[in-house]
N, CA, C and O atoms as CSV, one atom per row, in Angstrom:
chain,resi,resn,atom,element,x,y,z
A,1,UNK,N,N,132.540,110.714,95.924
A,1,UNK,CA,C,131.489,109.766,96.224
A,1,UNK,C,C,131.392,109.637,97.733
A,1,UNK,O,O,132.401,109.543,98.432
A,2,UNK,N,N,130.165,109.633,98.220
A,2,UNK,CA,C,129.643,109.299,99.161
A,2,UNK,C,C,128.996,108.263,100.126
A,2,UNK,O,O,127.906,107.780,99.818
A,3,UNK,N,N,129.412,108.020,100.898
A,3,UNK,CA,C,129.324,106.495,101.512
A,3,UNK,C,C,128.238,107.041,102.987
A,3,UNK,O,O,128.538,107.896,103.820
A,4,UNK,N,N,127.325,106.454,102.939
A,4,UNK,CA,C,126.273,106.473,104.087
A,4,UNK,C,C,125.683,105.217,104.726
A,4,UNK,O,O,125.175,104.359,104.005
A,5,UNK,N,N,125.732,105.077,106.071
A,5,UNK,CA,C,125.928,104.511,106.776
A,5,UNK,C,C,124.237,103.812,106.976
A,5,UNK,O,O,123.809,102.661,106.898
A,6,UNK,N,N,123.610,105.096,107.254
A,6,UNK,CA,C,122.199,104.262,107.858
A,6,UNK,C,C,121.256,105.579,106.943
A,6,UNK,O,O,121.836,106.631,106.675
A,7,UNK,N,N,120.240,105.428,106.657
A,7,UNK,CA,C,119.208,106.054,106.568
A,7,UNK,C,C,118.038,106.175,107.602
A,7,UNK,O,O,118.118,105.214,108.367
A,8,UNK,N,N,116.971,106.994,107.923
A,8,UNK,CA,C,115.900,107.094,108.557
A,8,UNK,C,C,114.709,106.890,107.667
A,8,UNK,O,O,114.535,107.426,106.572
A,9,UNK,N,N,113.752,105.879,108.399
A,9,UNK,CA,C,112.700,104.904,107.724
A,9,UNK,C,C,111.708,104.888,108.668
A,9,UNK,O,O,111.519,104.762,109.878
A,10,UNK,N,N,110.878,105.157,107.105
A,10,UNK,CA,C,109.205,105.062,107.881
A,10,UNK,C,C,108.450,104.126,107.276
A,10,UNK,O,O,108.499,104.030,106.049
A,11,UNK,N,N,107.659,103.313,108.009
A,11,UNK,CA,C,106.447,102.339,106.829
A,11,UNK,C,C,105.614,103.317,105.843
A,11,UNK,O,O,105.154,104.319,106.391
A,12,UNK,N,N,105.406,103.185,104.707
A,12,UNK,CA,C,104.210,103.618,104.042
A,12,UNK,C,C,103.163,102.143,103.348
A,12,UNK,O,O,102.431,102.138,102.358
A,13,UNK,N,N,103.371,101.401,103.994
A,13,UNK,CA,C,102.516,100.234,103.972
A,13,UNK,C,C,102.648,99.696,104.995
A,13,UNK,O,O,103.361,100.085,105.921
A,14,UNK,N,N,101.736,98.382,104.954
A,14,UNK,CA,C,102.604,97.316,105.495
A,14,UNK,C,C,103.866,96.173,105.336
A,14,UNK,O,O,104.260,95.322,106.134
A,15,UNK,N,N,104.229,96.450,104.254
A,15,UNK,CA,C,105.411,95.332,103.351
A,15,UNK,C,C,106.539,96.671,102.986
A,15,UNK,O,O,107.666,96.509,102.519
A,16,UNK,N,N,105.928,97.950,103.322
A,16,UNK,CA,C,107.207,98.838,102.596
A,16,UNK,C,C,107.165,100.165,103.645
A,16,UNK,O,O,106.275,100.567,104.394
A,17,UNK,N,N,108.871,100.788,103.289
A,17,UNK,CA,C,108.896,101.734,104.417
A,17,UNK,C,C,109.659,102.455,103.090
A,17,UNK,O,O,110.071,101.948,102.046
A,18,UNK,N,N,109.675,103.989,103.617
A,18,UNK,CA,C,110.246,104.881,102.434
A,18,UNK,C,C,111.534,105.144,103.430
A,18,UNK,O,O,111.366,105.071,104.647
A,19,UNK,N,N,112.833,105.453,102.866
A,19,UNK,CA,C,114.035,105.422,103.871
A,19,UNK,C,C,114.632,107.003,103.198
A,19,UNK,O,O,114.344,107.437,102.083
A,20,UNK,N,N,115.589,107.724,104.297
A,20,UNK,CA,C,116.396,109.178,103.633
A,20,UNK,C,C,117.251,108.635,104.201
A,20,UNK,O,O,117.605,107.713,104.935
A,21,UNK,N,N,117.593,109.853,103.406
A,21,UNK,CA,C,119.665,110.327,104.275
A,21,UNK,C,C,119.831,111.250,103.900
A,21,UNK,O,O,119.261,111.443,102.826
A,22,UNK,N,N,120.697,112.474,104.470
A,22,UNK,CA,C,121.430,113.554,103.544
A,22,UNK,C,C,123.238,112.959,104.130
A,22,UNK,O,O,123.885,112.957,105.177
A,23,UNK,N,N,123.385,112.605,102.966
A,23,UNK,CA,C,124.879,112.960,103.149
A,23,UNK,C,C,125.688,114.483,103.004
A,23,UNK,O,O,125.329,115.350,102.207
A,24,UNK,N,N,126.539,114.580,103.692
A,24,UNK,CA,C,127.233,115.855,104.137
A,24,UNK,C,C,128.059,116.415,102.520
A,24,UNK,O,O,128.638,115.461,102.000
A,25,UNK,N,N,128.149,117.319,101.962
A,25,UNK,CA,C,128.986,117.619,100.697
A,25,UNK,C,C,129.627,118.664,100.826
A,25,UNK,O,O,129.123,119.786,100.875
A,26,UNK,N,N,130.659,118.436,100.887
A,26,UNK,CA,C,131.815,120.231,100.968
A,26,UNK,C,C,131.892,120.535,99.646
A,26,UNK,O,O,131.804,119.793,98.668
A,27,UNK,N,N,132.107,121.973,99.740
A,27,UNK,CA,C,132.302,123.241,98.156
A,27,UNK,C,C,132.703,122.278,97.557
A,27,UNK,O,O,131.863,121.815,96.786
A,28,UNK,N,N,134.239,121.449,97.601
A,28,UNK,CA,C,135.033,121.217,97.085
A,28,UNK,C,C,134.273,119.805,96.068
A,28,UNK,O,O,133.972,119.715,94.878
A,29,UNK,N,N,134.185,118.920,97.165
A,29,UNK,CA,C,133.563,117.985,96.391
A,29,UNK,C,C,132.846,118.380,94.630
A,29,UNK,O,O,133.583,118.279,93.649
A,30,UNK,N,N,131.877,118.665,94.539
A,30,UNK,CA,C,131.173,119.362,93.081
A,30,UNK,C,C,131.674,119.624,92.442
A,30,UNK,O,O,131.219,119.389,91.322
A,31,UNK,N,N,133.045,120.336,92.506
A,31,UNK,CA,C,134.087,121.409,91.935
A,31,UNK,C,C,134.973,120.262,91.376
A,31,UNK,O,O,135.361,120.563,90.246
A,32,UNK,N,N,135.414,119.074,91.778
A,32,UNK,CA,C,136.527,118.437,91.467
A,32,UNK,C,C,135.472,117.198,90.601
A,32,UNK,O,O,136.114,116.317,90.028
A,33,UNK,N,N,133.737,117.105,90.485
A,33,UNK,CA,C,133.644,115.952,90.041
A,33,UNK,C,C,133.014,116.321,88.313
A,33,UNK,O,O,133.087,117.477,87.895
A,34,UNK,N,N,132.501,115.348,87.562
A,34,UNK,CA,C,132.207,114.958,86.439
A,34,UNK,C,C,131.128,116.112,86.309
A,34,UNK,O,O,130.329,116.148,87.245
A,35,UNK,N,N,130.940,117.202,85.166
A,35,UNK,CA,C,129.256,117.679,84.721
A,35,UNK,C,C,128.736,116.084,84.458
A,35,UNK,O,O,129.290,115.011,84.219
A,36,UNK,N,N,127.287,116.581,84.652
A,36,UNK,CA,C,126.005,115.551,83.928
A,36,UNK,C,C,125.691,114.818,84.880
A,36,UNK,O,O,126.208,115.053,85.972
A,37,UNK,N,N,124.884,113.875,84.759
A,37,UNK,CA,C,123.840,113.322,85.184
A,37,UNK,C,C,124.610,112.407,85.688
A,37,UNK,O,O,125.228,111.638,84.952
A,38,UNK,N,N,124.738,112.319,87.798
A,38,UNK,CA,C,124.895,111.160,88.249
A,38,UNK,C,C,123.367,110.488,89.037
A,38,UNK,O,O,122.239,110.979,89.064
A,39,UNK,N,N,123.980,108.952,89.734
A,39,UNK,CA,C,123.344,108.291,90.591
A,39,UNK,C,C,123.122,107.698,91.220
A,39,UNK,O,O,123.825,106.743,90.889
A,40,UNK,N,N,122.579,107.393,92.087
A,40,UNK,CA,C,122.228,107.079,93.296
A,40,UNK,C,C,122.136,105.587,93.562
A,40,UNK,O,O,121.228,104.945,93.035
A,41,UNK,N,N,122.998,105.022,94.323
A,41,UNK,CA,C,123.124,103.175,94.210
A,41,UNK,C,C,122.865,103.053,95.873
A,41,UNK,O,O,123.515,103.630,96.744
A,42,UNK,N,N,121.668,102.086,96.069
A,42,UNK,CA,C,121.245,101.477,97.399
A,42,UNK,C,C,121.014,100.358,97.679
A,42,UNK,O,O,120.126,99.573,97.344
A,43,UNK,N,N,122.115,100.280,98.518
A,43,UNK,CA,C,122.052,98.231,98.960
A,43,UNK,C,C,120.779,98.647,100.087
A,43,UNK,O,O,120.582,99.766,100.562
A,44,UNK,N,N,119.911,97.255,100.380
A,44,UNK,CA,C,119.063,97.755,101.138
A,44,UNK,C,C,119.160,96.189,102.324
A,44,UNK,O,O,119.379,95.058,101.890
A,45,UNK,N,N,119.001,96.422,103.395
A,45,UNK,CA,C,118.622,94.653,104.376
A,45,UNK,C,C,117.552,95.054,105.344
A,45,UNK,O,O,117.588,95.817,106.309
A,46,UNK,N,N,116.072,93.946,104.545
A,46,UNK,CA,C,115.164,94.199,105.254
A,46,UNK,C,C,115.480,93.563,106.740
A,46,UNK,O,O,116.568,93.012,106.904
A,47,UNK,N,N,114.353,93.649,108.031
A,47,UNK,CA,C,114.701,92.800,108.694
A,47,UNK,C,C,114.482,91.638,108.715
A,47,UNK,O,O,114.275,91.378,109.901
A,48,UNK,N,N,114.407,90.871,108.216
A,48,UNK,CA,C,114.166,89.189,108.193
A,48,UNK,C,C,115.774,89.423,107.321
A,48,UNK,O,O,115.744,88.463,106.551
A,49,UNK,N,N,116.673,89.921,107.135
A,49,UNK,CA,C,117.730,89.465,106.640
A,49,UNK,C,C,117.876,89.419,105.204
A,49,UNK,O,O,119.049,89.254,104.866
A,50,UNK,N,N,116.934,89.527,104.122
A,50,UNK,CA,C,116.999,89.719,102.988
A,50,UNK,C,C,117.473,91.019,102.674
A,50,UNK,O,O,117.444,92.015,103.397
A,51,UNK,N,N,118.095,90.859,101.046
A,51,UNK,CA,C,118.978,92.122,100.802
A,51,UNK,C,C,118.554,92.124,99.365
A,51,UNK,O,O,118.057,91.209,98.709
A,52,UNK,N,N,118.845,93.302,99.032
A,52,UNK,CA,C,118.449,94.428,97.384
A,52,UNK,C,C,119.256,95.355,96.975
A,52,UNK,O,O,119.587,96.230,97.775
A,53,UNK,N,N,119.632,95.364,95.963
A,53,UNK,CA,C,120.627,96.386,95.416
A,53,UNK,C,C,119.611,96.856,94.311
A,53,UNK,O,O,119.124,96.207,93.385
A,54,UNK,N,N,119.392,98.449,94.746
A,54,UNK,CA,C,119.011,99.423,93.584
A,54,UNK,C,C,120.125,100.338,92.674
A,54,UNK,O,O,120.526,101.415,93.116
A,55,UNK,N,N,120.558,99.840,91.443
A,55,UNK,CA,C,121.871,100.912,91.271
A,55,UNK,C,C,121.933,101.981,90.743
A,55,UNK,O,O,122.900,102.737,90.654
A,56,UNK,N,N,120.284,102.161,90.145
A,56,UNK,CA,C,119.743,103.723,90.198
A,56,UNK,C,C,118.641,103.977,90.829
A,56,UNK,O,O,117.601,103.673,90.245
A,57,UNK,N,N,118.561,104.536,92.048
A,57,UNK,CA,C,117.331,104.836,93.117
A,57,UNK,C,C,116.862,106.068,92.863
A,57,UNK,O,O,115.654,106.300,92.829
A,58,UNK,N,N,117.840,107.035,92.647
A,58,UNK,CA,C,117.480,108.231,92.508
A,58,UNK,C,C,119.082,108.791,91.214
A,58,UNK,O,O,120.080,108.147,90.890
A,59,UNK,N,N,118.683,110.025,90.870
A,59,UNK,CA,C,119.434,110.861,89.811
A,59,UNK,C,C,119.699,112.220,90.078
A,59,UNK,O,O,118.632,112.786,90.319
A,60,UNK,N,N,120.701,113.018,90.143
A,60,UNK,CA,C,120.991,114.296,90.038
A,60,UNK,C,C,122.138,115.093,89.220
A,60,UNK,O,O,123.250,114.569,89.164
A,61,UNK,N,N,121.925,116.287,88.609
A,61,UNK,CA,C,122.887,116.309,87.899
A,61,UNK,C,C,123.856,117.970,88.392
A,61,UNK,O,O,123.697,118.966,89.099
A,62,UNK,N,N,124.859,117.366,87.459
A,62,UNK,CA,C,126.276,118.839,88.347
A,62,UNK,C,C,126.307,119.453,87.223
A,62,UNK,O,O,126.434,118.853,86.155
A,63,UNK,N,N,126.156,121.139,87.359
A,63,UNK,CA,C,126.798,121.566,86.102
A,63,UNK,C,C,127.588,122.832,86.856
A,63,UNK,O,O,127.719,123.092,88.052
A,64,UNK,N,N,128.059,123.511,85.645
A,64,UNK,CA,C,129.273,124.053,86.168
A,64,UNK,C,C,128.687,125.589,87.179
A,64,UNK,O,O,129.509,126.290,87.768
């Protein structure tokens, strides 16, 4: 599992911005984790200080 720090964010409104990241993954990682379908959990803090937890944002899956 992967822990990321900041994402890069753009507005696609005015009330909303779409945000990335690539986190970094070595061979090894994939090789040592679960087949099937994982996902993607995002705490989010707009700026006025409010906060959101998405605990499926996105989905990808490992197979062998």
């Amino acid at each position: 599992m992967r822990y990321v720090e900041d994402a890069t964010c753009r507005p696609v409104t005015d009330v909303a911005s779409r945000c990335t990241c690539t986190p970094e993954v070595t061979r090894e990682e994939p090789a040592g984790s679960a087949e099937g379908t994982w996902y993607v959990s995002v705490p989010a803090t707009a700026e006025d200080g409010g906060t959101a937890f998405v605990p499926r944002a996105a989905a990808f899956g490992l197979t062998p």
